[in-house]
C-alpha positions in Angstrom: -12.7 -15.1 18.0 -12.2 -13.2 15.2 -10.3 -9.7 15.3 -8.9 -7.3 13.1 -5.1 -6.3 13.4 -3.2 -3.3 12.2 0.2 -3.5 12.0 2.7 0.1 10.9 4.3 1.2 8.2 5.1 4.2 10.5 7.9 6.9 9.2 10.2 8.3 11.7 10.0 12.0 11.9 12.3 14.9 12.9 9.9 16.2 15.6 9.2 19.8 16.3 7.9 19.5 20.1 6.2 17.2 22.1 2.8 18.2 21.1 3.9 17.1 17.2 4.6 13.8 18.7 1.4 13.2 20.4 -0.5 14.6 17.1 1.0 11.8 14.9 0.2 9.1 17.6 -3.3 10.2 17.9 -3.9 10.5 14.2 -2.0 7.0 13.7 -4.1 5.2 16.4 -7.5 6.9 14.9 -7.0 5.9 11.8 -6.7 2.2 12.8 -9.2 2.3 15.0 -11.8 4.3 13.1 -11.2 0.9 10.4 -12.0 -1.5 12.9 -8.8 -2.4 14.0 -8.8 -4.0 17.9 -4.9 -5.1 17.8 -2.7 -2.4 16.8 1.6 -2.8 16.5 4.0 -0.1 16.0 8.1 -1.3 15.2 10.9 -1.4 17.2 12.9 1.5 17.9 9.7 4.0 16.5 10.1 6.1 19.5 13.6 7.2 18.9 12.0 9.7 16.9 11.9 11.4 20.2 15.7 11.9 20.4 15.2 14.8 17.5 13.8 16.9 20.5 16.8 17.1 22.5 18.5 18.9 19.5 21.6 18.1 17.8 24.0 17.5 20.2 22.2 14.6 21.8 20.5 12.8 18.7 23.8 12.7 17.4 24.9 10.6 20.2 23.9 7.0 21.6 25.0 7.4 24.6 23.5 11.0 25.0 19.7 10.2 23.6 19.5 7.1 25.7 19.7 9.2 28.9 17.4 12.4 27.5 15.1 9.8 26.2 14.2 8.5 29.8 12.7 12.2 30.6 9.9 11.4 27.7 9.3 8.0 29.4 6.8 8.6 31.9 4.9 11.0 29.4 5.1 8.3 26.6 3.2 5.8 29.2 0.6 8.1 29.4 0.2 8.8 26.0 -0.7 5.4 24.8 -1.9 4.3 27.9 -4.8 7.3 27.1 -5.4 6.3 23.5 -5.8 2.9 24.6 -8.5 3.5 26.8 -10.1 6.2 24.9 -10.0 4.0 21.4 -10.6 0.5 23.2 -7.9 -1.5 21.9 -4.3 -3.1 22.2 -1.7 -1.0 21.8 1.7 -2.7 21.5 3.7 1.1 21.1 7.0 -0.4 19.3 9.7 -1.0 21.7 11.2 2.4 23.9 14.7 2.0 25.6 14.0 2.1 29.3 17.1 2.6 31.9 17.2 0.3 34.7 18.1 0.7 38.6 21.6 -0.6 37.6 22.3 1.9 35.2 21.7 -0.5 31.7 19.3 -0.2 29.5 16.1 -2.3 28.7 14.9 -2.5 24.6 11.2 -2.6 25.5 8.2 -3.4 24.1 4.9 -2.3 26.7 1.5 -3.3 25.7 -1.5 -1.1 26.6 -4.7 -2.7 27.2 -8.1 -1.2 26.8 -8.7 -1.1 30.8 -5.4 1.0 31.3 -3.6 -1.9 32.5 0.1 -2.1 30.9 2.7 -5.1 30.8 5.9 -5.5 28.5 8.1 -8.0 26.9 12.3 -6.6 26.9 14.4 -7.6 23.9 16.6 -11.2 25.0 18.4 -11.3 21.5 20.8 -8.7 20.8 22.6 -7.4 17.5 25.7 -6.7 17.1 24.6 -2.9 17.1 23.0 -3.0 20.2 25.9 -5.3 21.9 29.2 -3.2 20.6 28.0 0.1 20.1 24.7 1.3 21.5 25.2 -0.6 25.2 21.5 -1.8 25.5 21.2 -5.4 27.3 19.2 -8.5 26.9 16.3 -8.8 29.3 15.7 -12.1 31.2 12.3 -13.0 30.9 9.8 -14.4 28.5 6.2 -13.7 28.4 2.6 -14.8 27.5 0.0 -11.9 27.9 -4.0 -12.6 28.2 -5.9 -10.6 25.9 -9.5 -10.6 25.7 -8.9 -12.1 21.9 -6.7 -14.8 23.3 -3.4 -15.1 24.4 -0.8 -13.5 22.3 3.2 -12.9 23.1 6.0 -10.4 21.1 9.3 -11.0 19.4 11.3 -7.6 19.5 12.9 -7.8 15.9 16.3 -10.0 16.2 14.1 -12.5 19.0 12.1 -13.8 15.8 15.0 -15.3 14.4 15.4 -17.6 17.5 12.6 -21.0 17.0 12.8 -21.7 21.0 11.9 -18.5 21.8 8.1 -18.4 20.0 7.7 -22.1 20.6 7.7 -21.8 24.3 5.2 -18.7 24.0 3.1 -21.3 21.7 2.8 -23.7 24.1 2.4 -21.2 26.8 -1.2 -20.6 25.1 0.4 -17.8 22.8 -1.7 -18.0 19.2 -0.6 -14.9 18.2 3.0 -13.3 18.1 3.7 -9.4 17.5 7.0 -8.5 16.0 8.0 -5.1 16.2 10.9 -4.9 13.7 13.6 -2.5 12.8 15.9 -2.9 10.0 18.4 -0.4 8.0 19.4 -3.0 4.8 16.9 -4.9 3.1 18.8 -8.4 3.8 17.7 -7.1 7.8 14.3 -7.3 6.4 13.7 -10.4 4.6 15.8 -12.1 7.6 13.0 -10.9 10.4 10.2 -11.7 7.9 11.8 -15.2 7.3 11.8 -16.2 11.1 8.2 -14.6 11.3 7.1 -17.2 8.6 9.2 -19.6 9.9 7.9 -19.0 13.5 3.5 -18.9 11.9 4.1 -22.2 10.2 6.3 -24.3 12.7 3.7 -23.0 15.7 0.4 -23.2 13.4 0.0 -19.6 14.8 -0.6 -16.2 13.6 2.8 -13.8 13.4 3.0 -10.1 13.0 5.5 -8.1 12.1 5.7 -4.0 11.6 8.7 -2.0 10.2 9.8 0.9 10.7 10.8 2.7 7.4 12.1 6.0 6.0 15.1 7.8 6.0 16.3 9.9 9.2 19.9 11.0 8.4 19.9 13.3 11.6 19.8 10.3 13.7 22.7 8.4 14.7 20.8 5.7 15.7 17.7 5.2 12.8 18.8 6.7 10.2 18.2 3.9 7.6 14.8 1.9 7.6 13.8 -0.8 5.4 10.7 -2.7 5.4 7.0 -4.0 4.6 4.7 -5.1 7.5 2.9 -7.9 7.1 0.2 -10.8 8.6 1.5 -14.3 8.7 -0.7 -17.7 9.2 -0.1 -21.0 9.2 0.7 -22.5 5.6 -2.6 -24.9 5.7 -6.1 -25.7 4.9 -7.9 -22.6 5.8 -4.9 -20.3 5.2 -3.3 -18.5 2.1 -1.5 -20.9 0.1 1.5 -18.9 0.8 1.2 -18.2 4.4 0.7 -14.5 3.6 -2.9 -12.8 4.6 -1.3 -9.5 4.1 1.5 -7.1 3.5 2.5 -3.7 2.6 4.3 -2.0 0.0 8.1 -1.7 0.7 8.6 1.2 2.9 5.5 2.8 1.6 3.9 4.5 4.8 0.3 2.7 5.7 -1.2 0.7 8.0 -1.6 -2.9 7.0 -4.8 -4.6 7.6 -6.2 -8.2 8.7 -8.5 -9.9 10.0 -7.5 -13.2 12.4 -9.1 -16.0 13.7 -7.8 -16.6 17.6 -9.0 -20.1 19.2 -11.0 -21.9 16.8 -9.3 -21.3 13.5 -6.0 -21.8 15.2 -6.8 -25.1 17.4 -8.6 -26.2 14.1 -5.6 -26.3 12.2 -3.6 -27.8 15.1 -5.9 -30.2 15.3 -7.1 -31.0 11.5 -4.5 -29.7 9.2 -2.5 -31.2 6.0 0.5 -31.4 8.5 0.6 -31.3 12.3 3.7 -28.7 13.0 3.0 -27.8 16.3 1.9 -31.1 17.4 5.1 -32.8 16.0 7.3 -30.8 17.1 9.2 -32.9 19.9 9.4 -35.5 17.6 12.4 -34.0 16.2 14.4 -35.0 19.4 14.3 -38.5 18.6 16.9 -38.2 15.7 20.2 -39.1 16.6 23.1 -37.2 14.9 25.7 -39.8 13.1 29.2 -39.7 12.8 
């Protein structure tokens, strides 16, 4: 099947009110949508824009915007859960931190499906940012999500750097892997964008990745943000040479557009290509380390 994707460029904003918040979302979501876009990904860590509500005080704190951020939560849900429905596409909304019964706190990415359902996929990799100095934990589980374009699984930033990680969601079914990605140096960058095309070519499978970009020197959380979003394929017959179908200008602010082939042109290449990556891949067990 084929669909068109639209992965973010998307600038974090000093917000005015809640209502300034839902206009940029709406306008963001249009504008992919009114250009035919059925799959649409936002970055990691894109909602911590929200903080710049609670004033400065709490934006200025981790500790302090991870708790006033939970009061937006609910109202976030509804948000995207709305322009989902009212669009008819896949949302994945960039990840939101999300406090649990126990008091720690989840980085999560929900997905919001055309028939109002929602699911997520939690953050298991942590940086060192997130482990010493914001508090936020690893989740435990990894998931596979039906779609009605296929099945299709996310990588929150850091988690694409990880092989094992994609290639269970790749033999789950997964043809297609959505990496919301947040990164303040541009070594950050090219390290998330070299596990995405490591992940596309080792799996035969699609892999995208938004970034979050701009400058937010209010926040003591995002206040640095390097990137270019991008589409990633398999590096084979019936794919770009370079494994690249499309990518944005660093840290311009755009949507980047593609167009994907889910189920045939993936199994095609699995099953026909130069190379077989995906099929080969427990044959690298068999090598015995020497010495």
């Amino acid at each position: 099947m084929n669909v068109k994707i639209a992965t973010a460029q998307y600038d974090i904003s000093f917000l005015a009110d809640w209502q300034a918040y839902q206009d940029k979302s709406r306008r963001w979501v249009a504008d992919a949508a009114e250009q035919g876009a059925k799959i649409l990904l936002f970055p990691e860590y894109a909602s911590m824009e929200l903080a710049s509500l609670f004033g400065e005080a709490v934006y200025q704190s981790l500790s302090k915007q991870l708790e006033a951020m939970q009061t937006l939560h609910d109202a976030f849900l509804a948000l995207f859960k709305a322009l989902a429905q009212q669009y008819g596409c896949l949302i994945q909304a960039g990840t939101f931190p999300v406090k649990q019964a126990s008091g720690e706190y989840r980085n999560r990415a929900y997905l919001f499906f055309a028939d109002g359902s929602i699911d997520y996929q939690d953050k298991l990799m942590m940086t060192r940012f997130e482990n010493e100095h914001w508090f936020i934990n690893s989740g435990t589980e990894l998931k596979v999500f039906a779609s009605p374009y296929g099945k299709l699984a996310v990588n929150i930033c850091y988690d694409s750097e990880f092989p094992i990680l994609a290639r269970q969601q790749a033999e789950a079914g997964a043809e297609l892997i959505l990496v919301p990605s947040c990164t303040d140096t541009l070594a950050g960058y090219h390290r998330v964008k070299i596990g995405c095309q490591a992940r596309a070519l080792e799996n035969q499978c699609y892999v995208v990745q938004s970034c979050l970009v701009g400058l937010a020197p209010w926040s003591e959380a995002v206040d640095i943000n390097i990137g270019a979003s991008a589409i990633y394929t398999p590096v084979d017959r019936g794919f770009p040479d370079n494994g690249v179908l499309a990518v944005g200008e660093l840290n311009a602010v755009q949507w980047v557009f593609a167009e994907v082939s889910l189920g045939g042109g993936i199994a095609t290449v699995r099953e026909q290509g130069q190379v077989f990556n995906y099929r080969d891949w427990p044959l690298q067990y068999r090598a015995a380390m020497v010495g």
